[in-house]
C-alpha positions in Angstrom: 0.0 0.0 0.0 1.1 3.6 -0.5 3.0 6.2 1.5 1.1 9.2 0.9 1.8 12.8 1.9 -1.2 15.2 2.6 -2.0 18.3 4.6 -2.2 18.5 8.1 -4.9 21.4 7.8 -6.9 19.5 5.4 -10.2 18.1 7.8 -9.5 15.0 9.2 -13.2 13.6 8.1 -12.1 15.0 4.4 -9.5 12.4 4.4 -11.1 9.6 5.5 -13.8 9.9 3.0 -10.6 10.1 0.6 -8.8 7.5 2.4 -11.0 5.5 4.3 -8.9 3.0 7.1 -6.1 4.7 6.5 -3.3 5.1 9.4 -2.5 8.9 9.7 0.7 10.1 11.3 1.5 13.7 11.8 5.3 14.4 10.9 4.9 17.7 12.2 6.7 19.8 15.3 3.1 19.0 16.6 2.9 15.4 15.7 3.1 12.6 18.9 6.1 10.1 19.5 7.7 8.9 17.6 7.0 10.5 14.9 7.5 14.0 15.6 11.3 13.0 15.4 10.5 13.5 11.3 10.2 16.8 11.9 13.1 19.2 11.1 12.6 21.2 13.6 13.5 18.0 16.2 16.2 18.1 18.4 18.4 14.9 17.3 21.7 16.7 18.3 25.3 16.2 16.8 23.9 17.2 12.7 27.1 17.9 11.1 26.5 21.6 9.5 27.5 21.1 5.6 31.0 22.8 4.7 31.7 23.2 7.9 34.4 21.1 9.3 33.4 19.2 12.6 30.7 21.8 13.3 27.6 20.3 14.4 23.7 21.5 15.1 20.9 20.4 17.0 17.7 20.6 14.3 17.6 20.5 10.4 16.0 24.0 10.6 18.3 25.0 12.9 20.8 24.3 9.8 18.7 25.7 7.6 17.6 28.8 9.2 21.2 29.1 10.9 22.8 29.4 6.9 20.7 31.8 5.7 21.7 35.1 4.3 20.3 38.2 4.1 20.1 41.4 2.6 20.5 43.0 6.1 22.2 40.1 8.1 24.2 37.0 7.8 24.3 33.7 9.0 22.9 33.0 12.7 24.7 30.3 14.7 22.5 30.5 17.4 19.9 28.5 15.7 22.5 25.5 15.4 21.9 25.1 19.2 18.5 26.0 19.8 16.4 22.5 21.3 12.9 23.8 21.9 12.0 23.2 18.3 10.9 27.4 18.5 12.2 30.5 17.4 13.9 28.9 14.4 12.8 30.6 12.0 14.3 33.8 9.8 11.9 36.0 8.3 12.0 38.0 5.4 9.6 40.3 7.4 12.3 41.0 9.7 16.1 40.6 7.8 14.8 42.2 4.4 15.3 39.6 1.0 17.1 36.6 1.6 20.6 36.6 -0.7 21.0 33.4 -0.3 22.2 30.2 2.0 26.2 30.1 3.0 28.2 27.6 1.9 29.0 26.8 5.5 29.7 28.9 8.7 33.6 30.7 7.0 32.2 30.8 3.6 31.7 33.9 2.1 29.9 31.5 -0.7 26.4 31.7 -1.5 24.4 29.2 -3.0 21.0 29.9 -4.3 18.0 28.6 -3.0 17.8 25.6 -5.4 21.3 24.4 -5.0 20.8 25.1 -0.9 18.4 22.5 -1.4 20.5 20.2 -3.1 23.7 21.3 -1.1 22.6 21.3 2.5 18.7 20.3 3.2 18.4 17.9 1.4 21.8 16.0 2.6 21.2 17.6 6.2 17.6 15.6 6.4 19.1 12.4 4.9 21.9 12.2 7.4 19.1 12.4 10.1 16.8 9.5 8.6 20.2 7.7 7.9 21.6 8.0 11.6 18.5 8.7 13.9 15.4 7.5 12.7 16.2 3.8 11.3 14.0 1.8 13.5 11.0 4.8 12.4 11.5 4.1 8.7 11.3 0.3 9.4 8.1 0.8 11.1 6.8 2.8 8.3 7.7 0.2 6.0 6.2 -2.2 7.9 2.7 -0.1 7.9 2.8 0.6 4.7 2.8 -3.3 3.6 -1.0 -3.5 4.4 -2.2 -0.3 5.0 -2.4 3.5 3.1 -0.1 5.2 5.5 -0.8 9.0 5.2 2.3 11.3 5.7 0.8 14.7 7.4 2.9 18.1 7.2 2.1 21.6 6.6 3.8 21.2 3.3 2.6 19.3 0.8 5.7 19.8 -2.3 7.2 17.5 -3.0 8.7 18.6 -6.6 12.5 20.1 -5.0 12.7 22.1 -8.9 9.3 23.2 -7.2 10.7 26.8 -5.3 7.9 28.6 -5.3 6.5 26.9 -2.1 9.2 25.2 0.7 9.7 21.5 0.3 7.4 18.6 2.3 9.7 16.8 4.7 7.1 14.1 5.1 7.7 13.9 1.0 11.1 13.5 1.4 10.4 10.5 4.2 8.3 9.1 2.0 11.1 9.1 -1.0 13.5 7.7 1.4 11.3 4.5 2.7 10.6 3.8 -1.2 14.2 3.3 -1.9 14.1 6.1 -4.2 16.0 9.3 -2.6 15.8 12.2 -5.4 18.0 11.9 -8.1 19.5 15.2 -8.2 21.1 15.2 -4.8 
């Protein structure tokens, strides 16, 4: 049976008239154990921060957010420690355009928001299903044999050429427990 990825806004009786018997596990910050641990912003600990020799974070986001450049401020390496899974996030509200992400913490580098895909989310997120969250991906597996197993997260893109909206980490989960990582990272 499928992996699928929806919305976690969507109504939860929408879905089951969609997916009747269905198992539904929230990959979000606000999901239950275990498998909020899907969720970037979760606390694994000892990340290793892309280009950045032995340096480490606590989240994905914190990685992601931490990198991020711009147009009035650079990188933040306060977000590489933060554990609460809040106050990750950078706005463009309140740093102006983003430039871009650094290519790590002495880089004066920038990638572009497509290749900061490819170049540190992407592998960031992989390292984490690769080295924390075995024993989850085997249970999804598992519940996938017999059942439709949606995926729930805020985002629902799954297309990383897609950059008009941010990427579904619950898409990337399910890429991952198909065998089938995307090709272009």
């Amino acid at each position: 049976m499928p992996l699928i990825v929806e919305s976690r806004r969507k109504q939860p009786k929408t879905l089951a008239k969609k997916y009747p018997d269905a198992i539904y596990l929230d990959l979000t910050s606000k999901g239950d154990e275990p498998w909020v641990k899907f969720s970037p912003f979760y606390p694994h600990g000892l990340i290793p921060l892309p280009f950045s020799d032995g340096r480490t974070a606590q989240s994905v986001e914190g990685i992601w957010q931490g990198l991020k450049v711009f147009e009035s401020t650079g990188i933040d390496t306060s977000k590489f420690e933060i554990t609460t899974m809040k106050g990750l996030k950078r706005t463009v509200r309140k740093y102006g355009i983003v430039r871009g992400h650094s290519k790590g913490i002495d880089s004066d580098e920038l990638l572009s928001y497509f290749e900061a895909r490819l170049q540190i989310y992407l592998p960031s997120y992989r390292w984490v299903l690769e080295n924390y969250l075995q024993d989850e991906v085997d249970q999804l597996r598992q519940l996938s044999e017999n059942k439709t197993v949606l995926l729930l997260d805020y985002e629902t893109n799954t297309d990383i050429k897609n950059l008009s909206k941010p990427l579904s980490h619950a898409g990337l989960v399910k890429q991952y427990c198909e065998d089938n990582w995307y090709k272009d990272s």
